[in-house]
OpenMM code with the backbone's topology and positions (N, CA, C; nanometers):
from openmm import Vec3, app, unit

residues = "UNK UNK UNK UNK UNK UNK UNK UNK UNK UNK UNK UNK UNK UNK UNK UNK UNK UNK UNK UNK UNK UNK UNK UNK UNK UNK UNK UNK UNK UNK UNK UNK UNK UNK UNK UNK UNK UNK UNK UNK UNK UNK UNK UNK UNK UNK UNK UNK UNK UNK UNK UNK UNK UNK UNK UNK UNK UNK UNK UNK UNK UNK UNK UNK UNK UNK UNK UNK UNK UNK UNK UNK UNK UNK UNK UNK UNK UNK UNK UNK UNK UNK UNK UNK UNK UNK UNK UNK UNK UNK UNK UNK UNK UNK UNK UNK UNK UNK UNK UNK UNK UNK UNK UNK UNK UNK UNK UNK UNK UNK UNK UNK UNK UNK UNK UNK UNK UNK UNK UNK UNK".split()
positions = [
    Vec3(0.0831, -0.1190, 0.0000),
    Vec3(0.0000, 0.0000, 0.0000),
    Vec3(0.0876, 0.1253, 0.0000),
    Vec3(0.2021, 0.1217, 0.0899),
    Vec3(0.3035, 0.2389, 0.0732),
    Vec3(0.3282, 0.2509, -0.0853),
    Vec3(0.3453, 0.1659, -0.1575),
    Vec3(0.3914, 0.2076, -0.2787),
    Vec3(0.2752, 0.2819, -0.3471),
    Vec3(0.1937, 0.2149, -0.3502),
    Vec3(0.0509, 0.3087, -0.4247),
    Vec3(0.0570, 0.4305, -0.3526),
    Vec3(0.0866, 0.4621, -0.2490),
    Vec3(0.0817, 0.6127, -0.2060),
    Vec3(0.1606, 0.7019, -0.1845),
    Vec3(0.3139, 0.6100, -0.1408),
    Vec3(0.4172, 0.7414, -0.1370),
    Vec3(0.4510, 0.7336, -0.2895),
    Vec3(0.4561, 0.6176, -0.4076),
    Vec3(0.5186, 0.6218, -0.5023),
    Vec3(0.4416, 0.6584, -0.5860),
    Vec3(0.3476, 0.6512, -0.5949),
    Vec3(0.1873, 0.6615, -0.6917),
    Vec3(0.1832, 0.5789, -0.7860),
    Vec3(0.2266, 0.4239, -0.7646),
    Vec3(0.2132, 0.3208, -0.8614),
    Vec3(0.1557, 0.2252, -0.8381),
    Vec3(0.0587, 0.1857, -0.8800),
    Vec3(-0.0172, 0.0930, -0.9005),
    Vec3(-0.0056, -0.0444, -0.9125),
    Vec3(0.1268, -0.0330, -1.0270),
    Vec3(0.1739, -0.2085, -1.0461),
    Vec3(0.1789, -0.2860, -0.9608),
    Vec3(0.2109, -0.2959, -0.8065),
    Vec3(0.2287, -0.3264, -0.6406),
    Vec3(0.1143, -0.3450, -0.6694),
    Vec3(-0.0368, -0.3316, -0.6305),
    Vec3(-0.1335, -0.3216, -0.6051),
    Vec3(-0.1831, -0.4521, -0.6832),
    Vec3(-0.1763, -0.3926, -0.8331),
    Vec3(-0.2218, -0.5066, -0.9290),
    Vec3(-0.1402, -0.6609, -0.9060),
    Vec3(-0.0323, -0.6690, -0.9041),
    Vec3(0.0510, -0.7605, -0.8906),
    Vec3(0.0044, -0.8466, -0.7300),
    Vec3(0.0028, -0.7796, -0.6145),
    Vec3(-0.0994, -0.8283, -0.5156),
    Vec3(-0.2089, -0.8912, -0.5351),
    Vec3(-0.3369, -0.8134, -0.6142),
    Vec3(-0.4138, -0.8401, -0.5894),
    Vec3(-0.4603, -0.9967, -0.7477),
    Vec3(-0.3620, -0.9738, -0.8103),
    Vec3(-0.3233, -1.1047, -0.9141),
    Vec3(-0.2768, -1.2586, -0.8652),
    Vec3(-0.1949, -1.2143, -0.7607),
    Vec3(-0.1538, -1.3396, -0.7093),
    Vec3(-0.2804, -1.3751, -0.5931),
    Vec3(-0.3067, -1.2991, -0.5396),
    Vec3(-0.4061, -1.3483, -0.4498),
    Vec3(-0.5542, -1.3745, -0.4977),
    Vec3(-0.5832, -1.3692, -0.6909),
    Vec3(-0.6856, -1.4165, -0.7099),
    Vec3(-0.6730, -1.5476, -0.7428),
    Vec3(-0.5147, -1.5842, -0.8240),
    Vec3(-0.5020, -1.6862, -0.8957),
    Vec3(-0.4853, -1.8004, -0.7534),
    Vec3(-0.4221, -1.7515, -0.6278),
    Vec3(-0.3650, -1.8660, -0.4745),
    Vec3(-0.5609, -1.8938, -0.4590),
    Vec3(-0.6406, -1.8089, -0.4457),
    Vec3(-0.8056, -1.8177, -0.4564),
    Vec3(-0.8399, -1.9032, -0.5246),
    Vec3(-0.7981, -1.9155, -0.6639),
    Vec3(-0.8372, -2.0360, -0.7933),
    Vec3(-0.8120, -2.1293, -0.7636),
    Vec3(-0.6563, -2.1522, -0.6689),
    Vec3(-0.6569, -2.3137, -0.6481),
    Vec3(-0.6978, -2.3622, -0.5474),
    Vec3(-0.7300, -2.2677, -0.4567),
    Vec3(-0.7832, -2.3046, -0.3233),
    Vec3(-0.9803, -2.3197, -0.3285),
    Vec3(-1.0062, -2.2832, -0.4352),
    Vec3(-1.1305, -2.3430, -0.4884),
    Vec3(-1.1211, -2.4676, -0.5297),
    Vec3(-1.0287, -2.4805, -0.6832),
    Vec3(-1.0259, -2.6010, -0.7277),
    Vec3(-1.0014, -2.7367, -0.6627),
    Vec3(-0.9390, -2.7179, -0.4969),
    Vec3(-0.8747, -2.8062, -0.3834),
    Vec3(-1.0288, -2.8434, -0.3533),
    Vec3(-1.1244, -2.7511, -0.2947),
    Vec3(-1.2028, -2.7654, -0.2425),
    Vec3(-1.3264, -2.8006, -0.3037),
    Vec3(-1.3345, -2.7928, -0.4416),
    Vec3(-1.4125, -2.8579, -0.5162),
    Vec3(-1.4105, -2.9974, -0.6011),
    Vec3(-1.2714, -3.0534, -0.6004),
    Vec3(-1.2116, -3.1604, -0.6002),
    Vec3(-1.2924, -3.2587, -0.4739),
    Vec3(-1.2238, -3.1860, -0.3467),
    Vec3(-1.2854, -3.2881, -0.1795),
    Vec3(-1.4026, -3.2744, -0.2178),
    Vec3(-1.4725, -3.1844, -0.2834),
    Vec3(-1.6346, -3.1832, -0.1954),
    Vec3(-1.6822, -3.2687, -0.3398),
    Vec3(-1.6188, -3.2759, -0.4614),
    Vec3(-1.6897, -3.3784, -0.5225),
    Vec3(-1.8137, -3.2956, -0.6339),
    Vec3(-1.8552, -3.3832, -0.7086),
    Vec3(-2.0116, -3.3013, -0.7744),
    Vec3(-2.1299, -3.3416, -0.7264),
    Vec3(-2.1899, -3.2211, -0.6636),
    Vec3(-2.3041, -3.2273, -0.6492),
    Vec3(-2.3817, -3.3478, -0.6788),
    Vec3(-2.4901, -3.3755, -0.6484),
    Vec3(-2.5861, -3.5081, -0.6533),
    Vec3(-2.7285, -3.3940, -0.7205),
    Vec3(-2.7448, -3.4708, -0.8305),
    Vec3(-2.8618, -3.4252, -0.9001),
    Vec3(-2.9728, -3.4217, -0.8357),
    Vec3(-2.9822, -3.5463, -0.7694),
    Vec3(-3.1238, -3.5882, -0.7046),
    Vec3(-3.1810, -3.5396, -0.5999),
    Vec3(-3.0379, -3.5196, -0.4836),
    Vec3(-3.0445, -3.4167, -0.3523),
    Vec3(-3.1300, -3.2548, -0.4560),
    Vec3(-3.0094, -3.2181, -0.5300),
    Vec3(-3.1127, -3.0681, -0.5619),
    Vec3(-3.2690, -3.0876, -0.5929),
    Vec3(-3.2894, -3.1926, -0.7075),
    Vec3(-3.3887, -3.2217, -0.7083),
    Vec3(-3.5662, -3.1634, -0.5950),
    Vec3(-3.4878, -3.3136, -0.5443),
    Vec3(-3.5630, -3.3234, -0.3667),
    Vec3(-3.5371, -3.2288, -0.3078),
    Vec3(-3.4510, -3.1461, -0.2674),
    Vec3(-3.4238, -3.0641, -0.1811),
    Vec3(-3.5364, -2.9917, -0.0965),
    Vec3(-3.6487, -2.9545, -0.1390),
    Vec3(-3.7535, -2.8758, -0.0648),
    Vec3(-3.8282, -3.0044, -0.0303),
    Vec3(-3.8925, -3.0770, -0.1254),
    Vec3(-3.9620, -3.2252, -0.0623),
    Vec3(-3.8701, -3.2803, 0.0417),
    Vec3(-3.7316, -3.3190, 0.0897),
    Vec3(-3.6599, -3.3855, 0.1789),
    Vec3(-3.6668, -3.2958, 0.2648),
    Vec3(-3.6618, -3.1707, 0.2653),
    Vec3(-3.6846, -3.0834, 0.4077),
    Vec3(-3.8050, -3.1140, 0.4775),
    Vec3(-3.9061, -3.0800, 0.3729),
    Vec3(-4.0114, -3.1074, 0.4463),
    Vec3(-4.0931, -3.2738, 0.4917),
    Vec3(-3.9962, -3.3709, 0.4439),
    Vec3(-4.0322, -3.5171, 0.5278),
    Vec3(-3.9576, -3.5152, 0.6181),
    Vec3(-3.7893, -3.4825, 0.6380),
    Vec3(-3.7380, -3.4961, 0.7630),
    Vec3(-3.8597, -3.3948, 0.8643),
    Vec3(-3.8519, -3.2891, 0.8491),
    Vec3(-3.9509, -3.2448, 0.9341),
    Vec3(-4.0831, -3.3221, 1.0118),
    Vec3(-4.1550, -3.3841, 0.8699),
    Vec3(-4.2242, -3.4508, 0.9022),
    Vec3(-4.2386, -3.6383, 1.0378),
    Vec3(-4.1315, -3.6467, 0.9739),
    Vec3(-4.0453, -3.7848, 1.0303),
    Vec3(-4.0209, -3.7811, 1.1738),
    Vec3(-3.9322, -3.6489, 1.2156),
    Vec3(-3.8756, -3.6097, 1.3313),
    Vec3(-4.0275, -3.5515, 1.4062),
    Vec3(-4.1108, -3.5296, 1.3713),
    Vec3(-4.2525, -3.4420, 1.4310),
    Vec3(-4.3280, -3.5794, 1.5012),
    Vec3(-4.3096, -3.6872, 1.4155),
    Vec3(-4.3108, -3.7989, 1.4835),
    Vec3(-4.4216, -3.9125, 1.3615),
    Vec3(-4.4480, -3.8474, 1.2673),
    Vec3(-4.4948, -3.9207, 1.1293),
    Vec3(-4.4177, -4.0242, 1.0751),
    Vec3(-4.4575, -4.1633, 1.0253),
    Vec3(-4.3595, -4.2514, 0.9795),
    Vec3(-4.3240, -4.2043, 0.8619),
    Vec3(-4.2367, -4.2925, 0.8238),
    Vec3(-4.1676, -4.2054, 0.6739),
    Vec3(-4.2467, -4.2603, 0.5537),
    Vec3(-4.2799, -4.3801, 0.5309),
    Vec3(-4.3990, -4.4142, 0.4426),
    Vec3(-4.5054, -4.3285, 0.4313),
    Vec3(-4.5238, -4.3028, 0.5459),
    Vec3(-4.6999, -4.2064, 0.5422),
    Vec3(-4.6469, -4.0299, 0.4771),
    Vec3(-4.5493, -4.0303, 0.5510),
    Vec3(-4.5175, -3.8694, 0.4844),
    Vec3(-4.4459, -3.8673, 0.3495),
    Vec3(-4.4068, -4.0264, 0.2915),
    Vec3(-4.3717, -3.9412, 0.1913),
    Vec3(-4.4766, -3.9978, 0.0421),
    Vec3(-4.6053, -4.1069, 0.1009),
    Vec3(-4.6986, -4.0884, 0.0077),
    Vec3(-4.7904, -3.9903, -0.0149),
    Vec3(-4.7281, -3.8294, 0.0539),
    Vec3(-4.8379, -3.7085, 0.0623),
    Vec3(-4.7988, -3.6394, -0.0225),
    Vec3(-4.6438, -3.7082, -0.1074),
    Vec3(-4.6114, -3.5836, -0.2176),
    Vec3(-4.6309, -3.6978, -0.3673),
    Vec3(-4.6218, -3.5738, -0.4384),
    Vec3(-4.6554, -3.6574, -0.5965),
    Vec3(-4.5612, -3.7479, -0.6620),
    Vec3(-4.5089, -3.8458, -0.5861),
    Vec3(-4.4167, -3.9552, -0.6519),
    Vec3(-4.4607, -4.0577, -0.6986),
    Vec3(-4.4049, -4.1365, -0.7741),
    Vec3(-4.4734, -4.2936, -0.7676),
    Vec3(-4.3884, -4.3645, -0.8372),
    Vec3(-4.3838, -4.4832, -0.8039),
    Vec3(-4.2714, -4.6209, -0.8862),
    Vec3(-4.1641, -4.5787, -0.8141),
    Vec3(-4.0609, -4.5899, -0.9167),
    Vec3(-3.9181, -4.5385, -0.9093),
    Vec3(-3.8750, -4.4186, -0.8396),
    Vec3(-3.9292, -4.3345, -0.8940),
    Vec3(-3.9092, -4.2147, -0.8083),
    Vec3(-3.9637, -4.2212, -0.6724),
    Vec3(-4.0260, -4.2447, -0.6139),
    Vec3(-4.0281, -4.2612, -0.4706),
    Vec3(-3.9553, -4.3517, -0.4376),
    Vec3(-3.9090, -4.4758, -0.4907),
    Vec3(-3.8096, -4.5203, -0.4091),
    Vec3(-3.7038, -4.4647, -0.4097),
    Vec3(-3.6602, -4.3970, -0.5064),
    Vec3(-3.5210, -4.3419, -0.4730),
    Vec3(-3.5592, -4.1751, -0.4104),
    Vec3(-3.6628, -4.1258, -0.3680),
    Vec3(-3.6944, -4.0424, -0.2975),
    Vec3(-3.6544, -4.1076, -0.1464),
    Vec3(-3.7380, -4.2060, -0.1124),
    Vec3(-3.7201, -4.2514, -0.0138),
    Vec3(-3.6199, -4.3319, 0.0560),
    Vec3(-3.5359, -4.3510, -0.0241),
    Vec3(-3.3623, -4.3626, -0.0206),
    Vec3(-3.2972, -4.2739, 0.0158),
    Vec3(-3.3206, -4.1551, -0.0426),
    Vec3(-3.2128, -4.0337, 0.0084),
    Vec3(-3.2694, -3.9577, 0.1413),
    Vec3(-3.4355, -3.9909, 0.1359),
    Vec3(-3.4925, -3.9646, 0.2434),
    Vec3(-3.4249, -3.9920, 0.4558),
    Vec3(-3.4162, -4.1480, 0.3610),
    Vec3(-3.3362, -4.2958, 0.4476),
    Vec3(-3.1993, -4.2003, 0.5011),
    Vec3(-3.1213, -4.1639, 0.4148),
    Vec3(-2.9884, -4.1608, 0.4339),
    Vec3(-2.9611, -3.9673, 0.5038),
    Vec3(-3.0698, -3.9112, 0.4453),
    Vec3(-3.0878, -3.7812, 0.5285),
    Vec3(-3.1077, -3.8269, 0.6454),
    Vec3(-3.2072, -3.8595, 0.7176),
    Vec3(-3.2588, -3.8704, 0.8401),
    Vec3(-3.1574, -3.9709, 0.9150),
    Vec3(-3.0783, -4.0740, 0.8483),
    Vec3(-2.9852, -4.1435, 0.9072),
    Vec3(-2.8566, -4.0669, 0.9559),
    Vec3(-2.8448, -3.9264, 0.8737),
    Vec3(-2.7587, -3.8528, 0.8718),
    Vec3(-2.7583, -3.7037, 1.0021),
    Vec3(-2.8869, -3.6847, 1.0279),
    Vec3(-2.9319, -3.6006, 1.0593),
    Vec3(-2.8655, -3.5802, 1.2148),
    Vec3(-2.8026, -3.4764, 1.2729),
    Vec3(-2.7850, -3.4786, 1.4168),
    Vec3(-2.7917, -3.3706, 1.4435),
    Vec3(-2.7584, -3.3164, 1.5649),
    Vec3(-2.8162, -3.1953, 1.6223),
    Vec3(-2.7285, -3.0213, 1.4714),
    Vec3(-2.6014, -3.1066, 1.4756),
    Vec3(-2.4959, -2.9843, 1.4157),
    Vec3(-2.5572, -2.9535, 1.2853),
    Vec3(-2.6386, -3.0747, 1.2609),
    Vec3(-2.6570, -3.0386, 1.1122),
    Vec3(-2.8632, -2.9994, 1.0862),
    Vec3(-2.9417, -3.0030, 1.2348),
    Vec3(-3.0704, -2.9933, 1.2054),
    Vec3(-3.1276, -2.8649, 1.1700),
    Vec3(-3.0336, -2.7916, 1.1583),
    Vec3(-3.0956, -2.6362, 1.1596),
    Vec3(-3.1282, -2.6265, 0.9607),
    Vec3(-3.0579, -2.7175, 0.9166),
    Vec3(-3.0730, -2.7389, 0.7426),
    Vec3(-3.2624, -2.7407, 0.7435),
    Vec3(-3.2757, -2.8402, 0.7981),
    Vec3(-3.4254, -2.8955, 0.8184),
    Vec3(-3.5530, -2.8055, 0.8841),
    Vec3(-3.5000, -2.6923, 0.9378),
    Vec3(-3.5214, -2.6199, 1.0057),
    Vec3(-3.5893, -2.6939, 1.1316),
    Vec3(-3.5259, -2.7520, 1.1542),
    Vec3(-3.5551, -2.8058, 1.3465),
    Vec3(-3.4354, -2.7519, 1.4239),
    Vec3(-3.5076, -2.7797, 1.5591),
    Vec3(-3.4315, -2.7311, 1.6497),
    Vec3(-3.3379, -2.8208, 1.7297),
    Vec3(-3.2813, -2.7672, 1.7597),
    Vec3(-3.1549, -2.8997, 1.8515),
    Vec3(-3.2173, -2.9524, 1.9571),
    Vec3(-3.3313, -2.9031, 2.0051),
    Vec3(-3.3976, -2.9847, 2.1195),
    Vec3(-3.4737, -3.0875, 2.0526),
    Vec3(-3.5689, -3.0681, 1.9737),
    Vec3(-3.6534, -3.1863, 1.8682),
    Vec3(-3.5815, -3.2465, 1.8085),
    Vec3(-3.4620, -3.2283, 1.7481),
    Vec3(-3.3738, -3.3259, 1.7243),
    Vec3(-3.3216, -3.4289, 1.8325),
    Vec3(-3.2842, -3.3429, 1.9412),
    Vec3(-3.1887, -3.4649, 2.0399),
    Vec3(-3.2918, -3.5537, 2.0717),
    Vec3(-3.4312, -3.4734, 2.0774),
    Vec3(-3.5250, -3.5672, 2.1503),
    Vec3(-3.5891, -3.7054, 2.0492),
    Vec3(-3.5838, -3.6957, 1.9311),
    Vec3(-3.6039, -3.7953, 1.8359),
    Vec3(-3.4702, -3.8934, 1.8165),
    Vec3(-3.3409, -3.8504, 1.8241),
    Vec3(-3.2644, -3.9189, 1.8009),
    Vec3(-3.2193, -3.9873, 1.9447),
    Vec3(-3.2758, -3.9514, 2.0813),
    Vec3(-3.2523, -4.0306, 2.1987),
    Vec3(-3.3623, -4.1314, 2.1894),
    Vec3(-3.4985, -4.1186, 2.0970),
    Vec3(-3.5685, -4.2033, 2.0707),
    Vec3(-3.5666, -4.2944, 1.9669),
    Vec3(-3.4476, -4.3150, 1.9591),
    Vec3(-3.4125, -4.3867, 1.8521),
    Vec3(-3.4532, -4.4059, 1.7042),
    Vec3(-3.4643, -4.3000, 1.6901),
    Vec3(-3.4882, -4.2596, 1.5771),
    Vec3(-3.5980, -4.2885, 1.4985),
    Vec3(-3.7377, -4.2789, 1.5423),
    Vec3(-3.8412, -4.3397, 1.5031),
    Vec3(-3.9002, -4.2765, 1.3813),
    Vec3(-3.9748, -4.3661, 1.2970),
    Vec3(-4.0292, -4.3275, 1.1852),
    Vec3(-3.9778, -4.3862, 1.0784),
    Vec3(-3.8281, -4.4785, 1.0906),
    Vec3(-3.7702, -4.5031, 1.0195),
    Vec3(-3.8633, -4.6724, 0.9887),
    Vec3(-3.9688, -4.6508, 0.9024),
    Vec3(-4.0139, -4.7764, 0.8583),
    Vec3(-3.9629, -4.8424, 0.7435),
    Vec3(-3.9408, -4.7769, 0.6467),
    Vec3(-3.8764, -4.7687, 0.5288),
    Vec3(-3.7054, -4.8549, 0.4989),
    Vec3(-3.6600, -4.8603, 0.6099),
    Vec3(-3.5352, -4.9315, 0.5889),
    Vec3(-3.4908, -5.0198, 0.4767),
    Vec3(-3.5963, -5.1175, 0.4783),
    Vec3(-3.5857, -5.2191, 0.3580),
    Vec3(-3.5963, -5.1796, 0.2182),
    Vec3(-3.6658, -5.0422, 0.2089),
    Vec3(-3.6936, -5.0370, 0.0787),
    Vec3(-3.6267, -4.9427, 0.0049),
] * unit.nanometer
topology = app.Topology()
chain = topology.addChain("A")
for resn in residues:
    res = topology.addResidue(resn, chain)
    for name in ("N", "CA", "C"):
        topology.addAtom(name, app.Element.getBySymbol(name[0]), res)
């Protein structure tokens, strides 16, 4: 910054702010590598899976809440797969996604996790 102001040059500045976009580029590309591509199906579902974990954890089985949305055949089973693996997934750090609270969470998952009828399928 001294140089941009006692010297009135810019190049310092640009040259900074160049390297610290391109060290940014790879520190994306690192982190998009780990995290992998996206899952089509999660975006998909995304508003329907909020609102069955909700449902699930409220204390509804998971069969019953998730023949209330418009699926059928195939697509509900693999609705109700990722359904499976959300709610298997679900713990207090991560319930605020679902918009529950860490108390309705702890209290469903000290109850062992009920609702989970669906396992087999």
């Amino acid at each position: 910054m001294l140089g941009v102001y006692e010297q009135r040059n810019v190049a310092l500045a640009v040259d900074l702010f160049e390297a610290t976009y391109r060290r940014s580029i790879d520190q994306y590309r690192a982190a998009l590598s780990a995290f992998g591509a996206a899952d089509p199906l999660r975006a998909r579902y995304r508003e329907e899976l909020g609102f069955i974990v909700r449902r699930v954890v409220g204390g509804e089985p998971l069969t019953a809440a998730a023949r209330t949305l418009a699926l059928e055949g195939e697509e509900l089973a693999t609705f109700t797969r990722l359904a499976l693996e959300e709610l298997a997934h679900l713990e207090i750090y991560n319930c605020a996604r679902y918009r529950l609270s860490i108390p309705i969470t702890e209290r469903w998952i000290a109850a062992g996790r009920p609702g989970l009828d669906a396992r087999g399928a």
